[in-house]
C-alpha positions in Angstrom: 12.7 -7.0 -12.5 11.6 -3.2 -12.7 9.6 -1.8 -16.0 8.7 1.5 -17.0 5.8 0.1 -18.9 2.3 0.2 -18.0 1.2 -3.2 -19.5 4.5 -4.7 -18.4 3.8 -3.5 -14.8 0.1 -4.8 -14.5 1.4 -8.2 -15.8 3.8 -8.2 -13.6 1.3 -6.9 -10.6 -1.4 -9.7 -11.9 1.8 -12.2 -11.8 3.3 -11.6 -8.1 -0.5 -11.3 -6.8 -1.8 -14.5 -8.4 1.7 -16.3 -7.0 1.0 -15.3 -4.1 -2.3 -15.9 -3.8 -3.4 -19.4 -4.9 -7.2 -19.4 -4.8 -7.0 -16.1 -7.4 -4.9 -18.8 -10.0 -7.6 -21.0 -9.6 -10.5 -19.2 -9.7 -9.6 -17.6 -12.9 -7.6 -20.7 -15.2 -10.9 -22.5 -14.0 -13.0 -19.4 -15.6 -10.2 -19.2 -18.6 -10.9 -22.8 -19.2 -15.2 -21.5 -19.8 -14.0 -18.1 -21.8 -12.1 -16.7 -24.8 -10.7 -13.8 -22.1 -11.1 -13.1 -18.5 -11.0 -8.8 -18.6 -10.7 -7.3 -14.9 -12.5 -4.6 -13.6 -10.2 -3.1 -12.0 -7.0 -3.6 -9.5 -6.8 -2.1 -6.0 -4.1 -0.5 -4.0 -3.5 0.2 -0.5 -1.3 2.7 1.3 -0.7 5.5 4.4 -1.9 9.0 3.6 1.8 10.1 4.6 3.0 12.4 1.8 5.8 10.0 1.2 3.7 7.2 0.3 0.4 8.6 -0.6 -2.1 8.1 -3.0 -0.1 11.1 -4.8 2.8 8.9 -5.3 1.2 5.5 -6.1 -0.9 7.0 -8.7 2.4 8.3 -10.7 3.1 5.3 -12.9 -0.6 5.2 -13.7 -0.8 9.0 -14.7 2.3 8.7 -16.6 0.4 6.1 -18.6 -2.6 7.4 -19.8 -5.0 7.5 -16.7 -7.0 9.9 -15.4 -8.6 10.7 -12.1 -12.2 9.9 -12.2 -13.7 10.0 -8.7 -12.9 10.6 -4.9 -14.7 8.4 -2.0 -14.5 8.8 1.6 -14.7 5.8 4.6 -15.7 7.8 7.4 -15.7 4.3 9.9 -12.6 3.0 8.5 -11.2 6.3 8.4 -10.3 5.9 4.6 -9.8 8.1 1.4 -9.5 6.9 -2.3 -9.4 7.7 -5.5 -10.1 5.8 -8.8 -8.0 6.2 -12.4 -9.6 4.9 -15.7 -7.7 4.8 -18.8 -8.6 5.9 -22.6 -8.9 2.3 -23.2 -12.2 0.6 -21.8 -10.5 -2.9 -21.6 -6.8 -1.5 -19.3 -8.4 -2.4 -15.5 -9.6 0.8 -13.5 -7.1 1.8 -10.3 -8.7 2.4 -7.3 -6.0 3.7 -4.5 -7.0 3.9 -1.1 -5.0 5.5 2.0 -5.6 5.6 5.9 -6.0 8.7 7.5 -3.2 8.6 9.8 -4.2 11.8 12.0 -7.3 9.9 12.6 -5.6 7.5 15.1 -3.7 7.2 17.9 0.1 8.9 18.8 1.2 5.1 18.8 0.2 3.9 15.4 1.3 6.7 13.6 4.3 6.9 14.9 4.5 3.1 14.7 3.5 3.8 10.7 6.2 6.8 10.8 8.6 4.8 11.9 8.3 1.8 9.1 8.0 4.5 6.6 11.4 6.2 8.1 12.9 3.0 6.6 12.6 3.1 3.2 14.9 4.4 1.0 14.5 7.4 -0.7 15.6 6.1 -4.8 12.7 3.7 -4.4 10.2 6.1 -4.1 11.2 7.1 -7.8 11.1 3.1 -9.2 8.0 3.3 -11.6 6.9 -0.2 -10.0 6.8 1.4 -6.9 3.6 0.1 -6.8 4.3 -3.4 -6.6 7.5 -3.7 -4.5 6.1 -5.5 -1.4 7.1 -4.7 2.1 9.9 -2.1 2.2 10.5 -2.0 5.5 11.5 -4.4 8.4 8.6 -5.6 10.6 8.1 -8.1 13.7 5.2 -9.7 14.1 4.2 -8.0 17.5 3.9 -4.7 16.1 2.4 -6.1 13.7 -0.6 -7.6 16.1 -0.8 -3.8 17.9 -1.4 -2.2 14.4 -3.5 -4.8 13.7 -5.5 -4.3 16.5 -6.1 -0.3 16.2 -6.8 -0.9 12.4 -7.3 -4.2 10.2 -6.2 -2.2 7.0 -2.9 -0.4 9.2 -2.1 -4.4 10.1 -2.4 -5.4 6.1 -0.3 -2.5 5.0 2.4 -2.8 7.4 2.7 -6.7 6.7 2.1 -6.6 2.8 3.2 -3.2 2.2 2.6 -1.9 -1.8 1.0 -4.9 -4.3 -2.1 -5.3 -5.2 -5.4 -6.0 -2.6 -7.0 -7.1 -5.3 -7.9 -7.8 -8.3 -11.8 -8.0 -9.9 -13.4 -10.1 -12.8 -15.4 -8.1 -14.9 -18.6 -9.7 -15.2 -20.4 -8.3 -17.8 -18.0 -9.8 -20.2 -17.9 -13.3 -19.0 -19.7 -15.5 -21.5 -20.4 -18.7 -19.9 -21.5 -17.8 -16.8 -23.2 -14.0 -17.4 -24.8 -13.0 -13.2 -23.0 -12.1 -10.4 -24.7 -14.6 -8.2 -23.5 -17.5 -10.9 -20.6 -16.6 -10.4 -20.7 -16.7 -6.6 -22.3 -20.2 -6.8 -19.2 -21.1 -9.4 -16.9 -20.1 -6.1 -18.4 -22.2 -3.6 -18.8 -25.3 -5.7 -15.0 -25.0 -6.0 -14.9 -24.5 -2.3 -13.7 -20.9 -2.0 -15.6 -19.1 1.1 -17.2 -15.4 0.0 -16.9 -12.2 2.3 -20.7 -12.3 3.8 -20.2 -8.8 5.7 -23.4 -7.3 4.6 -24.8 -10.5 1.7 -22.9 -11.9 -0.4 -23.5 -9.3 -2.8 -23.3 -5.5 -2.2 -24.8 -3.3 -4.3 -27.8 -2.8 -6.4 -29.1 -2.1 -9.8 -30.2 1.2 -8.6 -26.1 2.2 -7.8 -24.8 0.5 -10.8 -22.7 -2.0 -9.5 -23.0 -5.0 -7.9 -19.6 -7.1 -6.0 -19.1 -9.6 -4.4 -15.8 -11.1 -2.8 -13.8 -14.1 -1.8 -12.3 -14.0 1.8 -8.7 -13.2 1.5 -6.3 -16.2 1.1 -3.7 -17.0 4.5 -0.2 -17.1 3.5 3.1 -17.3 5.4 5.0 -14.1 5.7 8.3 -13.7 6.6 8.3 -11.1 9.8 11.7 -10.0 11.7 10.6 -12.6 14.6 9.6 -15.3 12.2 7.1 -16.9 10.1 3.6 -16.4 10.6 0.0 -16.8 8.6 -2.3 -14.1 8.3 -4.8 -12.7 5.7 -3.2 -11.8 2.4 -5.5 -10.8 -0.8 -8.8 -12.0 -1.9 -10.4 -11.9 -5.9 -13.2 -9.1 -6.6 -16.2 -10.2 -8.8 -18.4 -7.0 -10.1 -21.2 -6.2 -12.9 -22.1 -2.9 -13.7 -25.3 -1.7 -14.9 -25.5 1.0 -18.1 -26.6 4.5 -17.0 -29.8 6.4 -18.7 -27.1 7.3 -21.9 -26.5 3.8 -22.1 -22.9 3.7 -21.0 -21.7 1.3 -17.9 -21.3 2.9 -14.8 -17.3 2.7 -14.2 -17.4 4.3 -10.7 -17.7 2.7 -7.4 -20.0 2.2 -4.6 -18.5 3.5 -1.2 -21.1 1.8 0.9 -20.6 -1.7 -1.4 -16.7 -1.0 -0.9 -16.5 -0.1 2.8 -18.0 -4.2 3.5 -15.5 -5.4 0.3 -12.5 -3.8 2.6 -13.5 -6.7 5.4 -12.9 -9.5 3.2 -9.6 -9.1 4.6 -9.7 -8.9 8.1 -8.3 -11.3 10.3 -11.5 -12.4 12.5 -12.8 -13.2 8.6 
């Protein structure tokens, strides 16, 4: 079903990712059961920096809405750029859109990446839920496993292709369980595992912003060659801490984000 509404399209982003990824359901009907409302932080999107598919066209539907560009971060060792969006409305979920530097790797991958991309067609590039399509292109699981091996984020984007990474409780506004770390230890007790690459929880009071992560679920994907299971999406958890005005800080950390990124990889 397509949309040209905002709110229709993160329902229906929120929807496909939770489907798709079980231990998000849970986590959060087990929070909804503790709370009046679960609000999220903020949703994030992965992509190619190829000017078909760049974060210039993902963040259409977005800027069509009511967002605006707030902030710019770079991954030099991931070889990463992003941007995040905020809209007028405190409570609509930040977008933060994140693309690979293609020219930063080998002949092979990006013309592996060039290649997938050669296959989609052009009218869906104009879909206002070109965001949350899913795989547009045909892929077997050995190329697949090279991309993979170059870049984790290349292999996730090339098997997934345009939904959500992931989506983040707000903590501040959680009432029943008001720290980042109780709501880590709410996690485990359920039996999820978190993303440990650099603690448990990244950030600081001193940056604003402290996250933490579950490690991404494994889910069966349908590749050209068959079925296999490999890292999908995990669930974000972040508090933010009020700047010397007052006001939450509503950027992002790109140290804190660069060791979020690994709560997909495959050796996770």
């Amino acid at each position: 079903m397509t949309t040209n509404n905002i709110k229709d399209l993160l329902e229906q982003m929120w929807r496909d990712y939770s489907t798709m990824n079980p231990q998000a359901y849970r986590i959060y009907h087990s929070l909804l059961e503790k709370e009046d409302k679960i609000v999220n932080d903020h949703i994030a999107l992965r992509t190619f920096n190829d000017p078909r598919i760049g974060i210039d066209v993902l963040k259409k539907p977005f800027i069509e809405s009511g967002y605006v560009y707030k902030g710019e971060y770079h991954f030099t060792a991931k070889k990463l750029y992003a941007q995040h969006f905020e809209h007028l409305d405190p409570l609509m979920p930040k977008i933060f859109i994140s693309e690979l530097k293609l020219e930063e790797f080998s002949d092979e991958l990006q013309q592996t990446v060039r290649g997938l991309i050669d296959q989609v067609p052009e009218e869906l590039y104009q879909r206002f839920d070109f965001v949350n399509i899913g795989r547009p292109w045909d892929l077997d699981f050995k190329t697949y496993e090279k991309l993979l091996a170059e870049s984790e984020y290349a292999g996730w984007v090339s098997a997934h292709g345009f939904r959500p990474n992931h989506f983040t409780i707000f903590v501040n506004h959680l009432k029943s369980i008001p720290s980042l770390r109780g709501v880590n230890d709410f996690i485990k007790r359920m039996g999820f595992k978190l993303n440990d690459s650099g603690g448990e929880i990244k950030g600081s009071k001193e940056v604003m912003l402290r996250q933490s992560s579950t490690l991404a679920d494994r889910v069966a994907v349908a590749f050209s060659d068959g079925e296999h299971e490999i890292p999908a999406c995990y669930y974000e958890f972040a508090y933010r801490y009020p700047k010397s005005n007052g006001v939450l800080y509503t950027g992002f950390v790109a140290q804190s984000a660069d060791k979020i990124f690994e709560s997909t990889n495959k050796s996770q």
